[in-house]
VOGU-3710 file (C-alpha; in Angstrom, 3 decimals, decimal comma):
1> xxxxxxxxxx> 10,709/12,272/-27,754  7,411/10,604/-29,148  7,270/6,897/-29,625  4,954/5,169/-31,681  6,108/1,676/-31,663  4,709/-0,798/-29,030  8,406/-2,596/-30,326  10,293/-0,029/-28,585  12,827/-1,227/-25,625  11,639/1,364/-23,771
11> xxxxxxxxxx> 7,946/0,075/-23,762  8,719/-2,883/-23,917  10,798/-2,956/-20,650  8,483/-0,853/-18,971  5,140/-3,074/-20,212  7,128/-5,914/-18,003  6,605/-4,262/-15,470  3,562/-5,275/-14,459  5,455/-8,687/-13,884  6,779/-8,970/-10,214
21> xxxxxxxxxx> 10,009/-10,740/-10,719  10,474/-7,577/-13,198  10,001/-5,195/-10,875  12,826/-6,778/-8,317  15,051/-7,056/-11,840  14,660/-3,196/-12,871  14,281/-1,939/-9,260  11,096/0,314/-10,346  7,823/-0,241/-10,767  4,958/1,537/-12,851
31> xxxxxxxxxx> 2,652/3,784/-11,840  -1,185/4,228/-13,235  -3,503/7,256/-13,305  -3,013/10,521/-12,783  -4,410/10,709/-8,755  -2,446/7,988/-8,145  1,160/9,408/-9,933  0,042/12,841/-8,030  0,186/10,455/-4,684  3,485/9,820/-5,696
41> xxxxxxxxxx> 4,765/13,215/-6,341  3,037/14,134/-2,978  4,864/11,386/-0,946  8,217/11,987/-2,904  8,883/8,891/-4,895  11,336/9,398/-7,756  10,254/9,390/-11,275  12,826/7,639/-13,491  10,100/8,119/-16,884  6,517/9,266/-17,643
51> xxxxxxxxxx> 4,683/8,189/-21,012  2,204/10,728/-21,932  -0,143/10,273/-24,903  -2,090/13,921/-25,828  -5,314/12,329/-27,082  -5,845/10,891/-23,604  -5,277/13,593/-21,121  -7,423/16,422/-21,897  -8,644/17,204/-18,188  -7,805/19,875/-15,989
61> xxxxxxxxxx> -6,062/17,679/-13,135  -4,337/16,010/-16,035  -2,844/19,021/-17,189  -2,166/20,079/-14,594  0,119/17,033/-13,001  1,826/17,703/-16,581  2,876/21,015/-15,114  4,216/19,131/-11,861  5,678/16,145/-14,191  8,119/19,016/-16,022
71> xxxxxxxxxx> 9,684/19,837/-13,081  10,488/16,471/-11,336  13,353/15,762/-14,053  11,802/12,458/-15,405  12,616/11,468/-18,968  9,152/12,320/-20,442  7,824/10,605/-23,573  4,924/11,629/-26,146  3,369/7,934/-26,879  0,622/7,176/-29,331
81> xxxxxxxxxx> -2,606/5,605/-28,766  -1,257/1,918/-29,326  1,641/2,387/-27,371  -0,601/3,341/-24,832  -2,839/0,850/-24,232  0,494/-1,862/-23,991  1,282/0,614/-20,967  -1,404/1,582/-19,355  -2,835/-1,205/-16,706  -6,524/-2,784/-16,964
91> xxxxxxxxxx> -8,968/0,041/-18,198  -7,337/2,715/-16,705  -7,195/5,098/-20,115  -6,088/8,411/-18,215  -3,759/9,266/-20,394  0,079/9,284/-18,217  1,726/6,036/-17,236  5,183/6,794/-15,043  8,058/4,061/-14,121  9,307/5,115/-10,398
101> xxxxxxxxxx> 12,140/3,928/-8,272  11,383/1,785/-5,436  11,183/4,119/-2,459  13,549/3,083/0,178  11,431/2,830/3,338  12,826/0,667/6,606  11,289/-0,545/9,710  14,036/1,868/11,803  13,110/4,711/9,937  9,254/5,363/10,394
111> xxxxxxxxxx> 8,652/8,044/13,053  5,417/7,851/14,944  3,659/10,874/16,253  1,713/10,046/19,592  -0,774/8,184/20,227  1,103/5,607/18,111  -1,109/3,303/16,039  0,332/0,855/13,846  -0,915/-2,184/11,321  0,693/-5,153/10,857
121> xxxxxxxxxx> -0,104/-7,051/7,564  1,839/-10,496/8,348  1,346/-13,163/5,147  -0,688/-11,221/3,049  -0,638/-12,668/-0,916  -3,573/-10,416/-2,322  -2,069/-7,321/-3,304  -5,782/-6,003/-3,566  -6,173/-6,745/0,103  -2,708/-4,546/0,997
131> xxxxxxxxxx> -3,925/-1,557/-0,594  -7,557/-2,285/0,392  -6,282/-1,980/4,332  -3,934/1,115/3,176  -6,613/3,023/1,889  -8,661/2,371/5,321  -5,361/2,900/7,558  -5,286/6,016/5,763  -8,649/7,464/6,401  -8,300/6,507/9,789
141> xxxxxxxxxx> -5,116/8,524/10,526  -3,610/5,145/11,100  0,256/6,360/11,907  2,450/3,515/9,701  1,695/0,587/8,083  4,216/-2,094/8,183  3,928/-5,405/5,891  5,073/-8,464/7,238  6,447/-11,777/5,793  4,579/-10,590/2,662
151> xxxxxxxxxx> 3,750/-12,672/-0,391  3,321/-9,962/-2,584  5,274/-6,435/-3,185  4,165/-3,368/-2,067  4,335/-1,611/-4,969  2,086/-4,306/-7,226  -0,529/-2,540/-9,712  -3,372/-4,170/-7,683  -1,858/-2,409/-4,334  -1,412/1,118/-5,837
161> xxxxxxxxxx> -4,918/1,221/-7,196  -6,810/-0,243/-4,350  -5,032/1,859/-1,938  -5,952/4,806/-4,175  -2,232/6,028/-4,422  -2,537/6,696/-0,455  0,434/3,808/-0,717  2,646/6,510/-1,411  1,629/8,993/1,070  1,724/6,812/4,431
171> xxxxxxxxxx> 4,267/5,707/5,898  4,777/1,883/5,019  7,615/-0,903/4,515  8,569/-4,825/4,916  10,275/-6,382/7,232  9,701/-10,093/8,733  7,668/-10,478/11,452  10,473/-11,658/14,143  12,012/-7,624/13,480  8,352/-6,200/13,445
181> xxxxxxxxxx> 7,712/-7,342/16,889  10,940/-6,319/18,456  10,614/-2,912/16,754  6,743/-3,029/18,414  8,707/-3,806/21,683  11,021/-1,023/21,272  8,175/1,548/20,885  6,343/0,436/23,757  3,406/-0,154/21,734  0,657/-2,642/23,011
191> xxxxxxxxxx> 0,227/-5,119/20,560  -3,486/-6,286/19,843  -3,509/-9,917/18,024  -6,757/-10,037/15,780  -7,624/-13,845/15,778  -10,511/-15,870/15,065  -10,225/-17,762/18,261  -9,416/-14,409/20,306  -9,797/-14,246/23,726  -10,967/-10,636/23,821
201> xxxxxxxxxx> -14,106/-8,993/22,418  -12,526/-6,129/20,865  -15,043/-3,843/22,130  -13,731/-4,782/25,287  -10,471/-3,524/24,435  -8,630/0,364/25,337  -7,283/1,589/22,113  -6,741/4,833/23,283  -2,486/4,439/24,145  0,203/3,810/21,697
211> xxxxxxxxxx> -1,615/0,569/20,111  -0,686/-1,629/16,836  -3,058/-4,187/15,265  -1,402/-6,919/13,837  -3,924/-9,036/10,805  -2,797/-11,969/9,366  -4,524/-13,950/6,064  -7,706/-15,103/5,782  -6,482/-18,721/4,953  -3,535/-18,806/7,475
221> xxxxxxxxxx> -4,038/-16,684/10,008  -1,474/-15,260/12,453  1,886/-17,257/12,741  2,436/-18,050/16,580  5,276/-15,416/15,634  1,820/-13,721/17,160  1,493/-15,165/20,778  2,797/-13,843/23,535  2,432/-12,301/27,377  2,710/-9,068/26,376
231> xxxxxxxxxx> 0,212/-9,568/23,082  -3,524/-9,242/23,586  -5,610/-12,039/21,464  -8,952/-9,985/20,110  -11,953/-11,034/17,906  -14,823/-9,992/16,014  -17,861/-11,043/16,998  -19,629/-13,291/13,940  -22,922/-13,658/14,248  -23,825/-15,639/11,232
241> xxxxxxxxxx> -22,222/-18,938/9,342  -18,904/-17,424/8,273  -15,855/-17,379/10,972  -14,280/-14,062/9,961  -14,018/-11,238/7,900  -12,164/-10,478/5,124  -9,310/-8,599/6,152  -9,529/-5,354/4,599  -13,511/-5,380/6,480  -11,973/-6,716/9,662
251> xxxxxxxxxx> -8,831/-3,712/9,847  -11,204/-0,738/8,900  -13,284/-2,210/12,109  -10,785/-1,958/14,366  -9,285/1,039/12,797  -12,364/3,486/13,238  -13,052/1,964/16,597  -9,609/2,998/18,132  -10,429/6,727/16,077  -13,807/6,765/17,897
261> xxx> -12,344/6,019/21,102  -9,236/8,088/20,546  -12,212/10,894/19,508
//
């Protein structure tokens, strides 16, 4: 089917998606860019639709997710240039927009592969930041990341595209944080607190067992949710006028400091 009007209800209800309190109305969310839609495919979200406009995707890893699109069963629509750019997010002119499902991911149903090592995200508002930590967890080999008490959805534009798709790939969900930490408990993970007032160098620290980092914002903090005999307070060291890092800086830190040791 091709559509060229940016009136059509179809465009028009997927264009509001970029809108959060959209995406918890339709129960899907868009997806932008054809490495990050190939993420998708890879991690098996469902396509529900896929807007495709010729003049756009001429490349070879274009064409050839169209090969992989035919086959997922998604209602696939030919749109034109104008209809386009009302789909497509920021500057991101690739050529293939898709509208997904929300994958249905819960805290009981991530398996770990030892050595454990799991992220917290607790109170996290910039979506940027979310994706910017899943993109490091991901390099890593971080096992699951697990977003807690959130402020903003997983599946946000910001969060797909700074995670680089890898959003779709690792294993992730929300929960609060009073079920994160007995789930934590349950795995018999030790649970390092990163803090600005921490009580431990994190240098100091053995990342080398089943381990999970828990961040919180860079305005709040860690709730006292966070405090605990069984929780180990760590820091950064900062050496010049700020207090802390932001918290994308501060998880890829710890992350390739537990790889190193765990190396």
């Amino acid at each position: 089917m091709k559509i060229t009007s940016t009136a059509n209800p179809r465009v028009k209800a997927a264009a509001k998606l970029r809108n959060s309190a959209q995406r918890a109305e339709q129960g899907r969310f868009m997806i932008n860019g054809v490495r990050e839609i190939t993420r998708a495919l890879d991690g098996g979200v469902v396509l529900q639709e896929v807007y495709v406009c010729p003049k756009q995707c001429g490349d070879a890893e274009c064409r050839e997710l169209l090969g992989r699109l035919e086959k997922t069963g998604a209602a696939k629509f030919e749109v034109s240039e104008p209809v386009f750019s009302v789909l497509a997010y920021g500057s991101r002119m690739e050529g293939v927009v898709a509208v997904a499902e929300f994958p249905q991911r819960r805290l009981k149903s991530l398996k770990l592969s030892p050595p454990a090592l799991v992220t917290v995200l607790e109170g996290i508002e910039k979506p940027g930041n979310v994706g910017a930590v899943v993109r490091s967890a991901d390099g890593a080999g971080v096992s699951a990341v697990i977003v807690a008490d959130s402020g903003s959805d997983l599946y946000n534009p910001n969060a797909i595209r700074a995670s680089l798709g890898t959003i779709f790939t690792l294993p992730i969900c929300a929960a609060s944080s009073a079920e994160t930490i007995a789930w934590l408990r349950e795995q018999k993970l030790r649970i390092f607190a990163a803090r600005v007032d921490g009580a431990i160098d994190y240098t100091q620290c053995d990342f080398t067992g089943p381990s999970a980092f828990v961040l919180g914002s860079e305005a709040e903090g860690l709730s006292n949710a966070w405090r605990g005999d069984d929780i180990a307070s760590i820091r950064l060291p900062m050496r010049g006028a700020a207090d802390s890092l932001n918290v994308s800086a501060t998880a890829a830190v710890l992350f390739y400091e537990a790889l190193r040791q765990r190396s």
